[in-house]
C-alpha positions in Angstrom: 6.3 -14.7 16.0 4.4 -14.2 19.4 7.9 -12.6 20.5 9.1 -9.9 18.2 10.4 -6.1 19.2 6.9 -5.3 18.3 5.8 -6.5 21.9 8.4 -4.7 24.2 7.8 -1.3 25.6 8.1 1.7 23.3 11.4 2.6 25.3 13.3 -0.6 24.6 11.5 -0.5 21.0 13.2 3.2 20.3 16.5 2.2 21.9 16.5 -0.9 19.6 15.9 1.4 16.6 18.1 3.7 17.4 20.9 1.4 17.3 19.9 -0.2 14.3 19.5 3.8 13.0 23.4 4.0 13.9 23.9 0.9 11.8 22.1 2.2 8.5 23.8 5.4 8.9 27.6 4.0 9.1 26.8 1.5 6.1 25.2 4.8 3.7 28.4 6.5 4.8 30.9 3.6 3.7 29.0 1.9 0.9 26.1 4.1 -0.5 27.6 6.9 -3.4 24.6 9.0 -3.4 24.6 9.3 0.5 28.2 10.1 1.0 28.0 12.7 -1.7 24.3 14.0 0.2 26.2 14.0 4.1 29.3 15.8 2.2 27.3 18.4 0.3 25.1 19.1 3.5 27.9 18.8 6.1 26.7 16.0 7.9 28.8 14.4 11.0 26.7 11.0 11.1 27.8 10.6 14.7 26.0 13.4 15.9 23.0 11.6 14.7 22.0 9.1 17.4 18.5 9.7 18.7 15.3 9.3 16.1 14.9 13.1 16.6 18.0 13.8 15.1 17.5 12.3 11.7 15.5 15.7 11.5 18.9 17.1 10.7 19.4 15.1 7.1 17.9 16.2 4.1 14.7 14.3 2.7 15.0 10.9 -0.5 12.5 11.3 -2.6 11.5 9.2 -6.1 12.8 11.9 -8.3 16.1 11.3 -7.1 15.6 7.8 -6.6 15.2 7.7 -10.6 17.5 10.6 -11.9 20.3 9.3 -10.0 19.3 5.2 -9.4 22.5 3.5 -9.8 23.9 5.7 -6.9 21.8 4.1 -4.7 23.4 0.5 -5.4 25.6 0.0 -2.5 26.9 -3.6 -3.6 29.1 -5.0 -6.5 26.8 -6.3 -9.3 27.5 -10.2 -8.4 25.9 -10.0 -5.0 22.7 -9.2 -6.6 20.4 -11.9 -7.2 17.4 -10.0 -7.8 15.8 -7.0 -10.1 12.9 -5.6 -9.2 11.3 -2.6 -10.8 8.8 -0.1 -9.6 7.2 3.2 -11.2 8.4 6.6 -11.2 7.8 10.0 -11.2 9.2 10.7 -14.6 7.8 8.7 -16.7 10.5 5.7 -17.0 10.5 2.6 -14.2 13.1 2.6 -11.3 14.9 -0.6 -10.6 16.0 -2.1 -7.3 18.3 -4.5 -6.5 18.3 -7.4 -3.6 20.4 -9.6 -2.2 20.3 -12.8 -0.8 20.5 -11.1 3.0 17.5 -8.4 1.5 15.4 -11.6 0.4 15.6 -13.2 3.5 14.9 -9.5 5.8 11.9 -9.2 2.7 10.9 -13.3 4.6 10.9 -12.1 7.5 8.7 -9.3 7.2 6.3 -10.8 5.9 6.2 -13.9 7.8 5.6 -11.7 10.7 3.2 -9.6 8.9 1.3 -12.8 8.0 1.8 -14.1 11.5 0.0 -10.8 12.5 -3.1 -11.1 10.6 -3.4 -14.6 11.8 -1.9 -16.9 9.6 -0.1 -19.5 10.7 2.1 -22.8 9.7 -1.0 -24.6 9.7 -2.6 -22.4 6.8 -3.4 -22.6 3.4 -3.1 -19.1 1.8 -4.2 -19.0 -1.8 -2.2 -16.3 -3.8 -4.0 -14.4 -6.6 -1.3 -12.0 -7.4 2.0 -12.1 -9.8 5.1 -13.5 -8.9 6.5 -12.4 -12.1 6.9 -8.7 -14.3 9.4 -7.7 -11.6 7.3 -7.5 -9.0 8.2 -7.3 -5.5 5.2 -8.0 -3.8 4.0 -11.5 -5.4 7.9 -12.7 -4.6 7.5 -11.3 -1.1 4.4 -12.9 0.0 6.2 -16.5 -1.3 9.4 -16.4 0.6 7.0 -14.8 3.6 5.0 -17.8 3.5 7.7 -20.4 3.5 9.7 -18.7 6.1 6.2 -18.8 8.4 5.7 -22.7 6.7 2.6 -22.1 5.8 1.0 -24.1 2.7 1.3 -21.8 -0.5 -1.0 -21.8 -4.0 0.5 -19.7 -6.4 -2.3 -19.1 -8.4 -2.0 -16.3 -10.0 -4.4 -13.1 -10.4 -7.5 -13.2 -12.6 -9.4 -16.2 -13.9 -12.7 -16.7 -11.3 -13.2 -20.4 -12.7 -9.2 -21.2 -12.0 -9.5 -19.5 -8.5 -13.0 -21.2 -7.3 -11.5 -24.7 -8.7 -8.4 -23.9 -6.6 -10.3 -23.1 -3.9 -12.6 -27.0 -4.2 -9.6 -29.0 -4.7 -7.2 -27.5 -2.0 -9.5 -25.9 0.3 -7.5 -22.5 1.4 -8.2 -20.6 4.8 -6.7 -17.7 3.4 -7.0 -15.6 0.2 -4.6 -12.8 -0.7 -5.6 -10.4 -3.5 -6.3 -6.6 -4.5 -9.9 -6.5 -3.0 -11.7 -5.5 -5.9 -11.1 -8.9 -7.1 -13.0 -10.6 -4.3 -16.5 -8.6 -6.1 -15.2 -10.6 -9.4 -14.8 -13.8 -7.2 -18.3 -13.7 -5.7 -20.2 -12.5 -8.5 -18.7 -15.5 -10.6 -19.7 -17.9 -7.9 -23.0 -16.4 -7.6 -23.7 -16.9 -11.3 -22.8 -20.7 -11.1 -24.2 -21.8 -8.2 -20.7 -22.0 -5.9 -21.7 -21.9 -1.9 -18.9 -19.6 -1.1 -20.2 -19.0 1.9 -19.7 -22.2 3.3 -16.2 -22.6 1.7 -13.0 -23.4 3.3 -12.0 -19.8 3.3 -12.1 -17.8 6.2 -9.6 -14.9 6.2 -9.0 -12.2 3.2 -5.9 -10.2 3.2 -6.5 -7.3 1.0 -3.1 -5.6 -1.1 -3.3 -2.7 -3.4 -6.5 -0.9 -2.0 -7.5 -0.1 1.3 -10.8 -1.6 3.2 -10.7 0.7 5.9 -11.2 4.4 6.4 -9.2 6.8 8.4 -11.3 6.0 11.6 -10.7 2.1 11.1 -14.2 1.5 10.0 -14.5 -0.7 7.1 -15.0 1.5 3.7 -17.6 0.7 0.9 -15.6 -1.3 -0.5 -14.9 -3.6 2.9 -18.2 -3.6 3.7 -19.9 -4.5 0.5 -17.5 -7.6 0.7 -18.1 -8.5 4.1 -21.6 -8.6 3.7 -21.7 -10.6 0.5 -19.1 -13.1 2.1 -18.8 -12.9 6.6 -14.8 -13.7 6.0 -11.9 -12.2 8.8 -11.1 -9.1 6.2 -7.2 -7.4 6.9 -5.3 -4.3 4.8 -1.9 -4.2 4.3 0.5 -1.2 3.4 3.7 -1.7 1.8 6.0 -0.8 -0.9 8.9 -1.5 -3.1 11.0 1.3 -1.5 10.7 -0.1 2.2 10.6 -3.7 1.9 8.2 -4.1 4.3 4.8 -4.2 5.1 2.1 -2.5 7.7 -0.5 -5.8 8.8 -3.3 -5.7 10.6 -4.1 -7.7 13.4 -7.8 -9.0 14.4 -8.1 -5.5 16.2 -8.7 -3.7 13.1 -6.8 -0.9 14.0 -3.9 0.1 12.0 -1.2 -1.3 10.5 1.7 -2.8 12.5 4.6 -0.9 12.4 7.7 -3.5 12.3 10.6 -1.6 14.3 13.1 -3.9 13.6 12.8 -3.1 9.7 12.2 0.3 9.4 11.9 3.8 11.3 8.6 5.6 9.9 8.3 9.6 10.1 4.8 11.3 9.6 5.4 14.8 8.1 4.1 17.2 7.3 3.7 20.2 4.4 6.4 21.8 6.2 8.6 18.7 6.4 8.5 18.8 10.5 6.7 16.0 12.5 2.9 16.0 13.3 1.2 15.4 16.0 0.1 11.7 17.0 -3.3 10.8 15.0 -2.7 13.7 12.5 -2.4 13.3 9.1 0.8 13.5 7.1 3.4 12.4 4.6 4.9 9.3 5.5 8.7 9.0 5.5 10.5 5.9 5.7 14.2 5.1 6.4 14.9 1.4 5.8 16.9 -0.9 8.1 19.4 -4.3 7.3 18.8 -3.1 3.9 22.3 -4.3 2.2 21.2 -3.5 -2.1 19.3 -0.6 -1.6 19.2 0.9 1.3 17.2 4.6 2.1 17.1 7.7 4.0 14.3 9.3 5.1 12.8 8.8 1.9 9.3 10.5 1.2 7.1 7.8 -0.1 4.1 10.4 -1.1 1.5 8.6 1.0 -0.7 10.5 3.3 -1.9 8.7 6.1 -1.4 9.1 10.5 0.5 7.1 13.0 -0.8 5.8 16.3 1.5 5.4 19.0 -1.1 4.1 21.7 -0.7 0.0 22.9 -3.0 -2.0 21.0 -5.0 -4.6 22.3 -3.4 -7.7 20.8 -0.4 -6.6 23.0 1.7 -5.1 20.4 3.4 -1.9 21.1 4.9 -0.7 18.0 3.5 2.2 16.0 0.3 1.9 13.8 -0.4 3.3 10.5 -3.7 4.1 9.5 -5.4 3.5 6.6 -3.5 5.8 3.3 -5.8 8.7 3.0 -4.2 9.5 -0.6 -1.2 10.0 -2.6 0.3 13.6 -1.6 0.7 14.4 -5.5 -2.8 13.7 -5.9 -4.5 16.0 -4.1 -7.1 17.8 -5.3 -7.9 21.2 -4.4 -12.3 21.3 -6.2 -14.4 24.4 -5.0 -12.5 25.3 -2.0 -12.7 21.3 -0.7 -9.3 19.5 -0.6 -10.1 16.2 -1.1 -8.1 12.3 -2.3 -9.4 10.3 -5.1 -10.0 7.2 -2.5 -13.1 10.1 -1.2 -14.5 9.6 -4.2 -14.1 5.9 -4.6 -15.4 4.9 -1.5 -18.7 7.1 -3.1 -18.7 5.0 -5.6 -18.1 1.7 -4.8 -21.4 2.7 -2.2 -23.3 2.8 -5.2 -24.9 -0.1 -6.1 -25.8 0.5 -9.9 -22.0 1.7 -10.4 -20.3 -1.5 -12.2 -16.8 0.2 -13.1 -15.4 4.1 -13.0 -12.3 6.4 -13.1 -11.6 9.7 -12.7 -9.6 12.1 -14.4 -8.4 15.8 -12.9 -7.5 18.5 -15.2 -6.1 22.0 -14.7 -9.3 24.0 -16.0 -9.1 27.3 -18.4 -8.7 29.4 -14.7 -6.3 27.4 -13.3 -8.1 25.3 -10.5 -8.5 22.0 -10.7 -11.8 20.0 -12.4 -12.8 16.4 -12.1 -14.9 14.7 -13.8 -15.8 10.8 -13.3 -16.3 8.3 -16.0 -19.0 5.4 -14.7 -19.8 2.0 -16.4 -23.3 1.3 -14.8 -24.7 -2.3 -13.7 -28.1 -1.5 -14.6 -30.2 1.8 -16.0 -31.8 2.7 -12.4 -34.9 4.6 -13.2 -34.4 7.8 -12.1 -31.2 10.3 -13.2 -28.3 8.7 -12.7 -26.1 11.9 -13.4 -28.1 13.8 -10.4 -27.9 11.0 -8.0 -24.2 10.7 -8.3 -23.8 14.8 -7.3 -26.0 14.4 -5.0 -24.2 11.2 -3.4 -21.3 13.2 -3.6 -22.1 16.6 -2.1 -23.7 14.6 0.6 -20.1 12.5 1.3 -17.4 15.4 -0.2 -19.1 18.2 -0.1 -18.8 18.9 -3.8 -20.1 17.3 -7.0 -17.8 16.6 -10.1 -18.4 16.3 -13.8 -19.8 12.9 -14.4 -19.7 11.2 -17.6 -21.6 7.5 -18.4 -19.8 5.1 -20.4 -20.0 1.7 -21.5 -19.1 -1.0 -19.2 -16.5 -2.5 -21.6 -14.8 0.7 -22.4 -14.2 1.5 -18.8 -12.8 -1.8 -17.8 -10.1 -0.9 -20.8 -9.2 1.8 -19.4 -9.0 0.2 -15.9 -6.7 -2.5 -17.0 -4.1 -0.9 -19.2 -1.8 -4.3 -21.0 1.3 -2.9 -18.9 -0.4 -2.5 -15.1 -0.2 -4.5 -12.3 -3.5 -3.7 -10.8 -7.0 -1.4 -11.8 -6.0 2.2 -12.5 -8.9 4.3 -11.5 -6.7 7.9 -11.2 -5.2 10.1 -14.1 -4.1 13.5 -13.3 -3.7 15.5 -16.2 -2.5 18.5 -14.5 -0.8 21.2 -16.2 2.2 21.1 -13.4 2.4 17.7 -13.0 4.2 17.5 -16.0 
């Protein structure tokens, strides 16, 4: 793992990717219906495509055609799939994805040397508190990652503090995995019954789902309220179903590691052309060794920027910061553009803040309004509503609508019977729909 693409120079790694790029492209043109019907329609000669540059010339995936036109995207007979996997979409329904046996073991790969990056090792333990079932990609991913790496593996499971903690006694992990919201759960459970979780086995949390960083690599709210609760090695990830593959940290704390060998990553922006290095943009993925599913420049909807320097655990590949916010979620609130993970981080800085969620609507002018719904931990004894704008002109600039709510009520809403993880974002937008 010490001796992947990821640590040549960044002319052998774009050399390497660009013939891997010439490899996607022939396989789209022979087996994939939607792309041979996209390079007709667009009169694309795939053999004038041969530097990275040049994918500039082919027309942007995104998850609206991804879902109006999914089975096109199948590029193998039915009996060489062996897995389903389904993920949401833009119009309402799920889209499905397909893997085959060589896809599972590309999805192993990745993620042994995504685990390999943040540390782990075949001597670890790594406790798993998310779902390996409901379709989902990413419990299945971490499992076959582990194995390939031969690492020890709990399948735990999310939820259930008392199962995790007894876990945690009898097998003594190094290394938790979970969405890192959880980890307040975990170490508000042991503080009620008297669990020393400081001095426990574990050592290193890799965080999925939300980030623990902000754009400048400094842990967030959210990272730092954990780390100083519990003084544990903290690392994001960045990955979805689409690309197959995941962006790890290292112990440098910089970015997420770009894995050449599995994808080529774009940062775009609004007018679909490249951005400068360190700027933020839209990132665009095109897949590589991808046999079910493969994709094409495909425009995940994630903002975030990509930083091309060396790092200093040796690695040369790309690095992805921390996501900034969804690209459909942007609001636009008293001339400030702003991303609901602003006004998180706000919130989870707030001590007396248990729960929240925030809702944007299209007001009776046409702009956008916000308002944000807070379960509180305790009734401080000042206002809690003029706190909260102040806290957030202070961090944003501006000061939405806030509304307090019981506890209970908002952790319904945050854990909806059909999702995978908290929901803290609806956009009710008039053209959204």
């Amino acid at each position: 793992m010490n001796d992947t693409i990821e640590f040549r120079t960044r002319e052998e790694i774009k050399a390497f990717q660009e013939a891997r790029m010439t490899e996607a492209l022939q396989y789209l043109q022979a087996h994939s219906p939607y792309y041979k019907r996209m390079f007709a329609e667009n009169g694309i000669d795939i053999s004038q495509i041969k530097t990275l540059e040049d994918l500039q010339q082919i027309p942007f995936t995104d998850k609206k055609e991804l879902q109006l036109h999914n089975k096109e995207f199948v590029c193998v007979d039915r009996s060489r799939i062996i897995d389903y996997i389904t993920t949401s979409g833009t119009l309402g329904d799920p889209v499905t994805f397909v893997c085959t046996e060589k896809d599972l073991q590309r999805l192993a790969w990745n993620e042994a040397v995504s685990f390999a990056t943040a540390g782990v090792t075949s001597d670890s333990i790594v406790q798993l508190m998310v779902t390996l079932d409901k379709r989902f990609m990413a419990g299945l991913a971490y499992f076959v990652g582990l194995r390939r790496l031969g690492a020890g593996v709990i399948r735990v499971g999310n939820g259930i503090p008392e199962l995790q903690w007894d876990t945690i006694r009898r097998i003594q992990p190094d290394t938790l995995m979970c969405v890192p919201t959880f980890i307040l759960k975990l170490i508000q459970y042991a503080e009620e019954h008297h669990i020393d979780y400081r001095n426990s086995s574990v050592k290193r949390i890799i965080g999925i789902g939300e980030g623990l960083r902000d754009e400048h690599f400094e842990l967030n709210a959210l990272g730092r309220t954990i780390k100083e609760k519990w003084d544990v090695e903290l690392f994001s990830t960045y990955s979805s179903t689409e690309m197959g593959a995941t962006f790890a940290e290292c112990p440098c704390g910089c970015g997420g590691h770009h894995h050449p060998e599995l994808l080529i990553v774009e940062i775009v922006g609004d007018d679909g052309q490249p951005v400068r290095d360190g700027e933020v943009g839209e990132v665009v993925i095109t897949t590589l060794g991808v046999e079910g599913m493969p994709l094409l420049r495909f425009r995940t909807g994630d903002m975030a920027s990509l930083h091309t320097e060396p790092c200093a655990c040796g690695r040369n590949s790309a690095r992805i910061s921390p996501i900034v916010g969804r690209k459909n979620h942007m609001i636009k609130y008293k001339g400030t553009t702003l991303y609901p993970p602003a006004v998180v981080d706000v919130l989870n800085n707030t001590d007396y803040v248990e729960n929240h969620y925030m809702t944007v609507r299209t007001s009776d002018n046409g702009t956008d309004d916000i308002t944000v719904t807070v379960g509180l931990r305790y009734q401080p004894a000042f206002d809690v509503v003029k706190d909260l704008k102040d806290r957030f002109r202070a961090r944003v600039r501006v000061a939405p609508d806030i509304v307090i709510d019981r506890v209970e009520n908002v952790q319904k809403v945050n854990f909806p019977s059909t999702s995978r993880k908290p929901v803290t974002f609806f956009d009710l937008r008039e053209q959204r729909h």
